[in-house]
C-alpha positions in Angstrom: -16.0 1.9 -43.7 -19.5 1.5 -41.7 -18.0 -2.4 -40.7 -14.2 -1.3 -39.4 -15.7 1.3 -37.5 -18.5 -1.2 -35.6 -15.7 -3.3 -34.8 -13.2 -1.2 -34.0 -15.9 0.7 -31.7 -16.9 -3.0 -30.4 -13.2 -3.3 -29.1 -12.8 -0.1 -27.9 -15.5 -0.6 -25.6 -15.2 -4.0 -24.5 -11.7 -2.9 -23.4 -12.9 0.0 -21.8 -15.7 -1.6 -19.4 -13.6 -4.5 -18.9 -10.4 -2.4 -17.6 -13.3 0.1 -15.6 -15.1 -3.0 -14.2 -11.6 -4.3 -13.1 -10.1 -1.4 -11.7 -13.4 -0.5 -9.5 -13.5 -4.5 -8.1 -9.8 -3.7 -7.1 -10.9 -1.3 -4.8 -12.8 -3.5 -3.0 -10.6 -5.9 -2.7 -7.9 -4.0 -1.2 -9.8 -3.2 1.9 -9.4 -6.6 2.7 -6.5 -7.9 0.6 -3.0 -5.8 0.1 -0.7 -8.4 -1.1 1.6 -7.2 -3.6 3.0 -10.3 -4.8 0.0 -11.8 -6.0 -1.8 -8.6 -7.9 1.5 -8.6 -9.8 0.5 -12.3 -10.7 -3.5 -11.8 -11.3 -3.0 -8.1 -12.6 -1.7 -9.6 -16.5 -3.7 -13.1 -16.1 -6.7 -10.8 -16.3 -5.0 -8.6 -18.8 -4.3 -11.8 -21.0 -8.2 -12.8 -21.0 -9.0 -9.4 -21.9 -6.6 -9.7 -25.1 -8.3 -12.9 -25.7 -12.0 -11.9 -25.7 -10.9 -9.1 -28.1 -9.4 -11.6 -30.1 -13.0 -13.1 -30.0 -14.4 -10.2 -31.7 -12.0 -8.5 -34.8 -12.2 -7.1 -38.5 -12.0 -9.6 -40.6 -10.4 -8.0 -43.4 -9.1 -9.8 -46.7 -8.5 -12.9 -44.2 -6.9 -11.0 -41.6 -7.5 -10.7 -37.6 -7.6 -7.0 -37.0 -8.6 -6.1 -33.7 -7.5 -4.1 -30.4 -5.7 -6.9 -28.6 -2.5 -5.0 -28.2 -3.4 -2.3 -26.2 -4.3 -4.4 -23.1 -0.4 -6.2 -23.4 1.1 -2.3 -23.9 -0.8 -1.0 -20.9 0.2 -4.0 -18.7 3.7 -3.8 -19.7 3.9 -0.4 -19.5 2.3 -0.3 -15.9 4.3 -3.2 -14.7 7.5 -3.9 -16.8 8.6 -7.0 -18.9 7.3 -9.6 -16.6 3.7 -8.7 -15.7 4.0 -7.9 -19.7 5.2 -11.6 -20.4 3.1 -13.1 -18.2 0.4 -11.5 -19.5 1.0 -12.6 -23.9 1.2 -16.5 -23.0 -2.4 -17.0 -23.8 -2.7 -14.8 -26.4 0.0 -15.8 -28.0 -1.2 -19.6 -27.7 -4.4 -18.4 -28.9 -3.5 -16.4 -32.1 -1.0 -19.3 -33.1 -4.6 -21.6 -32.7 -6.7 -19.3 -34.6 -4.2 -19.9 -37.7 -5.0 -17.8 -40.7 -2.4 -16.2 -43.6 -1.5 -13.2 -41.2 -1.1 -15.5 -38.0 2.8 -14.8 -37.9 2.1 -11.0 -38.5 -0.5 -11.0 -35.8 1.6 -12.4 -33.2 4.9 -10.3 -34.1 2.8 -6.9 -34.7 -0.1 -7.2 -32.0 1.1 -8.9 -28.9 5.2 -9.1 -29.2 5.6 -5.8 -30.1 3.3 -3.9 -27.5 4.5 -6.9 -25.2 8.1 -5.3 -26.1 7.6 -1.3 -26.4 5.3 -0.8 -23.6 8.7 -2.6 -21.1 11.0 -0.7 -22.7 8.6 2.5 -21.2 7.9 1.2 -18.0 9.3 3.4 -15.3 10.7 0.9 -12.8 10.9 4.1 -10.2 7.4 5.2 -10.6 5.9 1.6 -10.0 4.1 1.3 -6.9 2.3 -1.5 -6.7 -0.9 -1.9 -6.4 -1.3 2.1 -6.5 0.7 3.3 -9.6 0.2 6.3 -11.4 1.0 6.2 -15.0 2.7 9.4 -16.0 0.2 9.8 -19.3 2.7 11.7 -21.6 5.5 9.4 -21.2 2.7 6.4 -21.8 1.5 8.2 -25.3 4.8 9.0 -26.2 5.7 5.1 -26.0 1.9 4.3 -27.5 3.4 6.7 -30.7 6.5 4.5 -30.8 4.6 1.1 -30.7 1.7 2.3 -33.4 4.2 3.7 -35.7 6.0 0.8 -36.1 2.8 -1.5 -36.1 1.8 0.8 -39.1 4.8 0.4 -41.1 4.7 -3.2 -40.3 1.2 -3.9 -41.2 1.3 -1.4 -44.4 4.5 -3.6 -45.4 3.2 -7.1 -44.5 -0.5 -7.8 -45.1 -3.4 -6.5 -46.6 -4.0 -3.7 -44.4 -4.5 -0.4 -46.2 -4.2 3.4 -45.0 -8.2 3.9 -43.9 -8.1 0.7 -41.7 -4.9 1.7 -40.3 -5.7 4.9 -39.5 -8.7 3.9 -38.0 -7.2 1.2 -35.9 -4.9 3.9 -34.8 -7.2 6.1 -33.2 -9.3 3.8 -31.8 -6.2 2.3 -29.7 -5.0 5.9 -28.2 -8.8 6.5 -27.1 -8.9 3.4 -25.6 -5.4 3.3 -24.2 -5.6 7.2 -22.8 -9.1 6.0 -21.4 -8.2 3.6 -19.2 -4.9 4.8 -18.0 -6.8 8.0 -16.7 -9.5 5.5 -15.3 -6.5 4.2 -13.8 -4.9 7.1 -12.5 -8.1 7.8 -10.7 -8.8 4.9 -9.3 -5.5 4.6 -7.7 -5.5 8.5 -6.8 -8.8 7.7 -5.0 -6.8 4.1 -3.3 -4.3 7.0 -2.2 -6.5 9.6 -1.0 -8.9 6.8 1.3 -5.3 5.1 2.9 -3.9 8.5 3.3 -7.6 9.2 5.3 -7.7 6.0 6.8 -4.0 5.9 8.2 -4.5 9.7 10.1 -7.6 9.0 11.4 -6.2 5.7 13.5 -2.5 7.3 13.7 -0.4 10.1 15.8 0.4 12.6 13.5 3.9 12.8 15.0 4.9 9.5 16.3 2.9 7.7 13.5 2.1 5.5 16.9 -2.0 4.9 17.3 -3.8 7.5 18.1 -6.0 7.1 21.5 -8.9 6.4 19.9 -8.2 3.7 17.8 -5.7 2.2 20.5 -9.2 1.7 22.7 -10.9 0.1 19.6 -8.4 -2.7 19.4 -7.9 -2.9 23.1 -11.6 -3.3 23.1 -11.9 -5.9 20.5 -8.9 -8.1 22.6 -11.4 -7.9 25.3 -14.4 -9.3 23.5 -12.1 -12.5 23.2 -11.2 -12.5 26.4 -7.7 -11.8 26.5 -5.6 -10.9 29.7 -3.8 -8.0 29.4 -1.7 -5.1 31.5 -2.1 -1.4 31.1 1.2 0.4 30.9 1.4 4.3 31.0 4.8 5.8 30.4 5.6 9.4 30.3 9.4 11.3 29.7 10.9 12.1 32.7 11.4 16.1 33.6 10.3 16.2 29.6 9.4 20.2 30.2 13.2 20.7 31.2 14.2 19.0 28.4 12.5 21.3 26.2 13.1 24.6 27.5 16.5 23.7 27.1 16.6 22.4 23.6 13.6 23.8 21.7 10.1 22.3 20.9 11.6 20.9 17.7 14.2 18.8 19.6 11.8 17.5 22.2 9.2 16.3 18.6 12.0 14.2 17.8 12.2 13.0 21.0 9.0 12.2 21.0 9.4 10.3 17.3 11.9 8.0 18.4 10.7 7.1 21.7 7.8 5.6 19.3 10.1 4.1 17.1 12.1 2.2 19.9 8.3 1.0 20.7 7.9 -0.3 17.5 11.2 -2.0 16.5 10.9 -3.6 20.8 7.8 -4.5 21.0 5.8 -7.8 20.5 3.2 -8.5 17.4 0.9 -8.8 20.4 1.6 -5.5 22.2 -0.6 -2.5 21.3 0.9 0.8 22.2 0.1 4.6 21.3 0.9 8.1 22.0 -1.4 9.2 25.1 -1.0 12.8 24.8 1.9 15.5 24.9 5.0 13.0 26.3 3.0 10.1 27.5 2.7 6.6 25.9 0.3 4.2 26.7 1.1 0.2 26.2 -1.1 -3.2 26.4 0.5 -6.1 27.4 -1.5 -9.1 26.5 -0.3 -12.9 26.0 1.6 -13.0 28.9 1.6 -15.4 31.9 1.0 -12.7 34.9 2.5 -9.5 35.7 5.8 -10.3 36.7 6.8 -11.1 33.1 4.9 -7.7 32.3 7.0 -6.4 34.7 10.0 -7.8 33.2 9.4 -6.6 29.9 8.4 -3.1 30.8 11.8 -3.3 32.3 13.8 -4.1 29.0 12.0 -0.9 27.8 13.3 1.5 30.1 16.8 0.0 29.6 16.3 0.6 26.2 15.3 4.2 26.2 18.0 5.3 29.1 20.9 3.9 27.4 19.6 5.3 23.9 22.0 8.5 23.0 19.8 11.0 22.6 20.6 14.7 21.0 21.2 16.6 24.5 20.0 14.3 27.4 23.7 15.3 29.2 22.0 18.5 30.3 18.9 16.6 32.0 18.4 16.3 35.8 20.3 12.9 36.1 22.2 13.5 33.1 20.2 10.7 30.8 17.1 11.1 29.4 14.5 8.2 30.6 11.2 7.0 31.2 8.8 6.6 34.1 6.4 3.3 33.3 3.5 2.3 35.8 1.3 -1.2 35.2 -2.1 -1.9 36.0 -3.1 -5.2 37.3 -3.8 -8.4 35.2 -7.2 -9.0 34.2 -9.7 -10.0 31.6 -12.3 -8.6 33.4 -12.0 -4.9 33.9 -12.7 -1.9 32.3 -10.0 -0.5 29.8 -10.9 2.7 31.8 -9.9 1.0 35.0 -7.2 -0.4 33.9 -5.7 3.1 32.8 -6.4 4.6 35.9 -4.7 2.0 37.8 -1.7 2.8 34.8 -2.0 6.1 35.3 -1.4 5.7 39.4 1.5 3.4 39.2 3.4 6.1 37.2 2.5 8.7 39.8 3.9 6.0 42.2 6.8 5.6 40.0 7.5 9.5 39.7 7.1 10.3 43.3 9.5 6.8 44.0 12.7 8.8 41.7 11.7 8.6 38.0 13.2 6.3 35.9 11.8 3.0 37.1 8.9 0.7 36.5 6.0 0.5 39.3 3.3 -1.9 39.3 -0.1 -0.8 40.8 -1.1 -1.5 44.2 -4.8 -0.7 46.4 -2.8 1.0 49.0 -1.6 4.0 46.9 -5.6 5.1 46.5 
């Protein structure tokens, strides 16, 4: 009794600091590293040399392998569907079939095809979300129940397991298994919780745009590598009219697709945030002078004036557009300057008739 319950302990553990190990490293690497593609890959490699260290340590028990190699194959098919699962019982598979014995068939059918087989058959396409899924826990016991009562029967039927070690091996598993998917639900809750943190603290919490803040950080860092760049500040022309006419709510979602039209128009180089209230501010950087600034600034306005938005037949000219002023080209100035000089070539631009693109010039201080 003393010896199945060392080694069923010994597994339980292993699999357990492995998985916890595992789980914490993957936080660190997704600050750096978030594609999805290849921790589908890695996620059941690992997952396979887990099942195969276990392997490395079982019951030997009236020539038979018993261990807890199983319950790494049902969690990774579980969490990931069929084919992280059969990715993840190659090795395993090749290394049960090596390690021979009189239960070797048994082994491989029981132990790694069957979890391999049940935990897919649970696996909740809708609810994966790579590399942040959390495993709804009653729907993974209720598929650990299905797997472990047929491994019972199965093992009862077809080697020399009796009802203690079976038992045993059974409770062992659900600790482990109900262990690590809450380590896992945790881990990835916390994944959640820091993106959600990170993505508000550097976003708009309307536009989803850059905030100000974090706008003059990467402007900032374009600078250090001496990159030329143009300031553009564009505001909503007679925005306030627009609102008292239609509501507040109306004039949000104004304000939501202007940024949206910025995102789907603009450049991988551009940077461009919400400024403040109906005001957008845009850098222009990898361009030959200001003329092709000009020129794309231009292509914005288009865009926005012949955009049908909800009520814009009631504004002042019957459209509802943008004002857009640049700053000069330089590597050298201030970001500050450079939105002042922004700033002024809009003024120029509202005081020249709204709705057109003005590039700054000394002789308007």
């Amino acid at each position: 009794m003393h010896e199945i319950i060392d080694a069923f302990v010994a597994n339980m553990t292993l699999i357990i600091a492995f998985m916890y190990v595992v789980l914490k490293f993957k936080e660190l690497i997704l600050k750096k590293f978030k594609k999805i593609p290849m921790y589908i890959v890695i996620t059941p490699v690992i997952i396979s040399l887990l099942s195969m260290w276990v392997m490395h340590h079982p019951l030997m028990f009236e020539g038979m392998r018993v261990d807890l190699r199983g319950i790494p194959i049902f969690f990774v098919s579980f969490l990931g569907g069929w084919k992280m699962g059969f990715i993840s019982i190659l090795f395993p598979t090749w290394m049960r079939i090596d390690l021979g014995g009189p239960t070797v068939i048994q082994g491989t059918i029981q132990a790694i095809l069957l979890p391999f087989i049940v935990g897919s058959i649970f696996h909740n396409r809708k609810a994966f979300n790579p590399p942040y899924t959390i495993l709804n826990v009653k729907v993974l016991l209720t598929g650990f129940f299905t797997y472990a009562i047929i491994k019972s029967v199965l093992m009862l039927w077809t080697t020399p397991a009796n009802e203690v070690t079976t038992i045993l091996m059974f409770i062992f598993e659900i600790a482990a298994l109900l262990i690590i998917g809450l380590i896992n639900n945790d881990t990835n809750r916390n994944l959640l919780n820091r993106n959600e943190l990170e993505f508000h603290s550097r976003h708009d919490n309307m536009t989803q745009l850059y905030n100000l803040r974090y706008f003059k950080n990467k402007v900032n860092d374009l600078k250090i590598h001496d990159k030329s760049m143009v300031i553009a500040m564009f505001d909503v022309d007679s925005f306030k009219n627009y609102n008292d006419t239609h509501g507040h709510p109306a004039g949000d979602a104004v304000l939501r697709t202007i940024g949206q039209l910025l995102t789907d128009s603009m450049r991988k180089e551009d940077l461009f945030a919400r400024y403040g209230g109906e005001e957008f501010i845009i850098c222009f950087s990898n361009l030959e002078n200001t003329q092709a600034v000009a020129k794309a600034a231009e292509r914005f306005r288009i865009l926005v004036e012949t955009y049908p938005f909800y009520g814009e037949e009631k504004q002042p000219n019957g459209k509802l557009t943008i004002s857009l002023g640049l700053s000069t080209f330089s590597h050298t100035k201030a970001l500050d300057t450079l939105i002042k000089e922004a700033d002024q070539a809009l003024y120029m631009a509202k005081e020249a008739g709204r709705n057109n693109v003005k590039l700054y010039s000394k002789d308007a201080d």
